[in-house]
N, C-alpha and C positions, 0 to 999 in steps of 0.2 A: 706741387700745388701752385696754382695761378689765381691771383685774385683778376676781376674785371682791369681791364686798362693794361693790363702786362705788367700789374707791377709785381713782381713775386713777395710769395710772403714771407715774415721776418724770419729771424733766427735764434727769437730767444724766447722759447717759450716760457720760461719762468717766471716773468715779470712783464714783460710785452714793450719792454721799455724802449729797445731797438725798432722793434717793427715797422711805424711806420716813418721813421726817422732817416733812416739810411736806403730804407730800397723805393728810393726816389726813383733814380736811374742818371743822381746826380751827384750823389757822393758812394765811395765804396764801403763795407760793412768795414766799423772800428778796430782796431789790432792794437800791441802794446808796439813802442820804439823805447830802448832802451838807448840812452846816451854814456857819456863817460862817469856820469854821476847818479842820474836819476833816469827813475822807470815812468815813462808817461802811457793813457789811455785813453784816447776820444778826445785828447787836445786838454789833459787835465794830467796832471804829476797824484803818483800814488805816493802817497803819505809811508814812511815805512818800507819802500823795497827796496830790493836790495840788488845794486843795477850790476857789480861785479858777474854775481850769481845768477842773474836772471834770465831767464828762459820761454817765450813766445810756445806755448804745446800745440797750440788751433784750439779750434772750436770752441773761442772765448775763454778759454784759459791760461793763464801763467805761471809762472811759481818762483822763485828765488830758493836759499839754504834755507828758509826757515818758514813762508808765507805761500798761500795760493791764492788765486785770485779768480775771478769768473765774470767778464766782461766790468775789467777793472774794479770788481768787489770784493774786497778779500772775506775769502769763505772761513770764519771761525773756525779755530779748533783746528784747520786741517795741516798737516804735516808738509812740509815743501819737501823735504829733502825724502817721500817714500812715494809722493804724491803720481800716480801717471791715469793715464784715459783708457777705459776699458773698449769703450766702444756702445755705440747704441742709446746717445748721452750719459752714459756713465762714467765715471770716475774714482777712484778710490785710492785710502792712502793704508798703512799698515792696520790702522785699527777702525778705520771705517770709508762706506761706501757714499759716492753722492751723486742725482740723479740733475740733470743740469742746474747743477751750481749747488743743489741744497740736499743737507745731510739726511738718509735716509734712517727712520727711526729704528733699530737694532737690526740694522744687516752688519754684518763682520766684515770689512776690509780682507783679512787674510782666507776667507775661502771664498770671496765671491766669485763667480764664472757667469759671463752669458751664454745662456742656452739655445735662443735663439727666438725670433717673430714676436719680440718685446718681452719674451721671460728671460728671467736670472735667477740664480739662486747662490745660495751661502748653505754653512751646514746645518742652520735653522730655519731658515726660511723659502719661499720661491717668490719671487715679486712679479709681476706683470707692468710694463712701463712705470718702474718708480714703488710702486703701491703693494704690499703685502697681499698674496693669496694668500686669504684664512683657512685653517684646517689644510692645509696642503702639508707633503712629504717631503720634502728634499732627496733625501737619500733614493726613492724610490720613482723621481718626479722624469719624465720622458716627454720629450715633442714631439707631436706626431702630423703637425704642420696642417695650415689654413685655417689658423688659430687653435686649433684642438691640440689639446698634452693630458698627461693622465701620472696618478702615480699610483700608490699598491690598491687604493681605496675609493679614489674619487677621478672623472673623466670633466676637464675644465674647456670651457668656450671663451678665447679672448679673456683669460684672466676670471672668468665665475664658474662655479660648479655648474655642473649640469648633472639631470638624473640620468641615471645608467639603464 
């Protein structure tokens, strides 16, 4: 996507904070540097990391033996040492899942999988970019691609029911 003027658009849809900040076409998008002591981000020292340990993953994230981080914010709760990137902005660590940068309300870390064309699922749930499909199957849930998936019961568009 292109906005007017060529500037492209940001890359943090979570908060908008980046956007239009760095794609000037005059500074490059922010990253961590890790020195021999301390973890910095966007020209600022993170409070707390842990620079031995610490690890640059992309796509605005970091993580250390004990913290994670999401364009230099550490994400509560989440685990550094299980923490990795699923794909499709997702992320998750042993006990839970998080969709750029923020904890998704009861998906399971240990079974999440993406399915594909912005669905995922766990063994409770299916999500559509981030967001819980209601009434959906997991077990039973199938893509069937150009946004259409189905599972034993119901035939979904882009994440909504639709009638059969």
């Amino acid at each position: 996507d292109v906005r007017p003027g060529n500037a492209p658009v940001g890359i943090h849809p979570g908060n908008g904070r980046y956007e239009d900040d760095y794609y000037d076409n005059r500074r490059p998008a922010p990253s961590y540097m890790v020195s021999n002591f301390d973890v910095y981000f966007d020209g600022r020292k993170l409070q707390g990391a842990t620079a031995s340990s610490f690890k640059d993953l992309g796509d605005g994230y970091g993580r250390d033996s004990f913290n994670v981080y999401y364009y230099g914010e550490k994400i509560a709760g989440a685990s550094g040492n299980t923490f990795k990137i699923v794909g499709e902005g997702y992320s998750k660590d042993a006990f839970s899942v998080y969709y750029y940068g923020k904890k998704m309300k009861d998906a399971s870390g240990s079974s999440f999988k993406i399915v594909g064309e912005g669905y995922s699922k766990d063994a409770f749930n299916v999500y559509y970019y981030g967001e819980k499909v209601n009434n959906s199957n997991p077990s039973t849930f199938k893509l069937d691609g150009n946004g259409y998936a189905h599972d034993a019961f119901n035939t979904y568009y882009y994440g909504k029911k639709v009638s059969r």
